[in-house]
Structure formats: C-alpha cells, structure tokens
N, C-alpha and C positions, 0 to 999 in steps of 0.2 A: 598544518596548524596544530600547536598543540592544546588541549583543552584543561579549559580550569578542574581546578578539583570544586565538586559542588558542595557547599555548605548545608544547613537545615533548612535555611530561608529559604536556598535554591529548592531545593527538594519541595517545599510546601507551597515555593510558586508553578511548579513544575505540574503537582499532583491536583490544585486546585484549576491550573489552565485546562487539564485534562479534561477536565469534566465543566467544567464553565468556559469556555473559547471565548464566548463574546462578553465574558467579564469586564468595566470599565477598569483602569487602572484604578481609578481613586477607592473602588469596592474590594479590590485586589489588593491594592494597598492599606486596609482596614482589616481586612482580614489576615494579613500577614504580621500586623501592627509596626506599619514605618510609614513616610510619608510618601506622597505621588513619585516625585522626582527618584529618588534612589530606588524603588520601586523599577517605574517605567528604565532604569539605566539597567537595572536586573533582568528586567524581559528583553531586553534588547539584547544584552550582552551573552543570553542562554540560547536569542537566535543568532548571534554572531559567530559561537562557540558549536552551534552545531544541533545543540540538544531542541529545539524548536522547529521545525520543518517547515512550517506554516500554520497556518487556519485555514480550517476551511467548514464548510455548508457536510454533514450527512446527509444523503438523499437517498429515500425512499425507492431503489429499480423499480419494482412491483405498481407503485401508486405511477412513476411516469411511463409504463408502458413494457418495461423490458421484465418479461415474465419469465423466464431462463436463466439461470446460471447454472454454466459447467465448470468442471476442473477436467483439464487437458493433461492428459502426462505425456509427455515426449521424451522418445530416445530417440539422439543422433550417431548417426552413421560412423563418422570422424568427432573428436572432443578434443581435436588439436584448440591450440587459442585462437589460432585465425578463423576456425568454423564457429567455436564457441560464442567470439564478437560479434560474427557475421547472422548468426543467430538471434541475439541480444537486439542487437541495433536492427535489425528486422522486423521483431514483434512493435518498437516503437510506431509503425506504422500500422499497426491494428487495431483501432475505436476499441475494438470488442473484446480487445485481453486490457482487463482492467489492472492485473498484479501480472509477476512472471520472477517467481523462483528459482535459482539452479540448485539443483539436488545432488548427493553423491546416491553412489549405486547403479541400479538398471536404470534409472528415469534419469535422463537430466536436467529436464525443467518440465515442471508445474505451473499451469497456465490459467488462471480464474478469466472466464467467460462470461461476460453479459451482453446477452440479446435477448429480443423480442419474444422470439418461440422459435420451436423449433426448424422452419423454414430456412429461418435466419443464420439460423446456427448451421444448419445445411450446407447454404451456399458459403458461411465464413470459414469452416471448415475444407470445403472442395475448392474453394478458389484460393485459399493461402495455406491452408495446412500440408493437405497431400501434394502436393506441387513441387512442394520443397525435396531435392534432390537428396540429402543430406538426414531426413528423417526416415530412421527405419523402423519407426513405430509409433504409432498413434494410440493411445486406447483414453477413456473419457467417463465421465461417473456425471453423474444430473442432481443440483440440487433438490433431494425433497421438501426440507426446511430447515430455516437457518435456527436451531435451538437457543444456541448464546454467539455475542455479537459483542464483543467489545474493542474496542478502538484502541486502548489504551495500555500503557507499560505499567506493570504491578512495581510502582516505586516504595520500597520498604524500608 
C-alpha cells in the first residue's frame, strides 16, 4: 500500500491523538478547526494508511502486580532467515516479552520482560529461554527505574 503524503492538518491530528487518545472527534475537530465529518474521514484514513496503529489504555505494571522488568539480549547460534522467523514467531507465545527488537551486531534481539518478581522471571527464563537450542547467549540487565517514558513519535 502506498501511503499519502501527510499534510499539516494530518500532522496536528497526529501530534494532538498522541497525547489525547480518547479525544472525542467533535473536540479534535475544534481544535484542528474543520468540521466532525472531514475530520473523523482523516483519522480514519491516517488508520487506514498505516500511521495510527490503534488506541489503546497505558497501564501501570507496578500498580497491577508485575514489579520486574528486564531487558534480555539474545544471541543466536544460526541468523539464517529460517532461524531468524522461527525465533520471531516463537517469542509471540510469551505473555512475558512485552517488545522484541532485532538488532545488528553481537546481540540479535532485545527482549523487554515483564513479570511479577524475580521467581517469575526465573522460571520464564529456564523454561523458554535456555531451552532454546539455537541461543548461544543470554545475558540480562534489571530495570532500576524507568527515568523518562514516552510513548510517542517527536512529530516536527
């Protein structure tokens, strides 16, 4: 699909969805200064186009229980494409890697971790990490605290 080129109006609907998600259309469209309709066709049309992913809730780990977060760095053995996928589509079946980046270099994927405490992370790690025939390396860093936290693309 090829994608529009984004206008201003796109831009300033873009940058104000950012940071307001559960904006009504008719306050998004006030703020932008056009009416609901052509409006609501432009948020539509910047999810149809790609640039909108979804909405969704931020939520708190810490306040529901999961007091952990790691970053996993993994190197594998083979980084043919069929190990590489097989990798990919692997992690999809772990609750507990919330992201999963491919990296170039020694690492090739980076793994954000959330669980409960360290137990948890004990067994998630021995029961699906080391296992893996294909990983020849594990090493892991513990969040102390998350300084800055932003969600968002610096649209300029």
């Amino acid at each position: 699909m090829v994608k529009k080129a984004l206008d201003s109006i796109d831009l300033k609907i873009l940058r104000i969805l950012q940071d307001e998600g559960r904006i009504s259309n008719l306050d998004l469209s006030k703020k932008i200064g056009m009416s609901p309709p052509p409006t609501l066709r432009r948020v539509r049309d910047l999810e149809d186009n790609g640039y909108i992913d979804g909405f969704r809730a931020n939520l708190d780990p810490t306040k529901l229980g999961y007091d952990l977060t790691a970053w996993i760095f993994i190197s594998l053995k083979n980084q043919n494409e069929e190990s590489l996928s097989a990798f990919e589509k692997q992690i999809w079946g772990w609750e507990a890697i919330r992201e999963c980046f491919m990296l170039n270099g020694e690492i090739d994927f980076i793994l954000k971790c959330v669980v409960k405490d360290m137990s948890e992370f004990n067994d998630f790690l021995t029961q699906n990490i080391t296992p893996n025939e294909n990983i020849s390396s594990v090493k892991t860093a513990f969040v102390i605290k998350n300084t800055k936290k932003l969600g968002n693309v610096p649209l300029d």
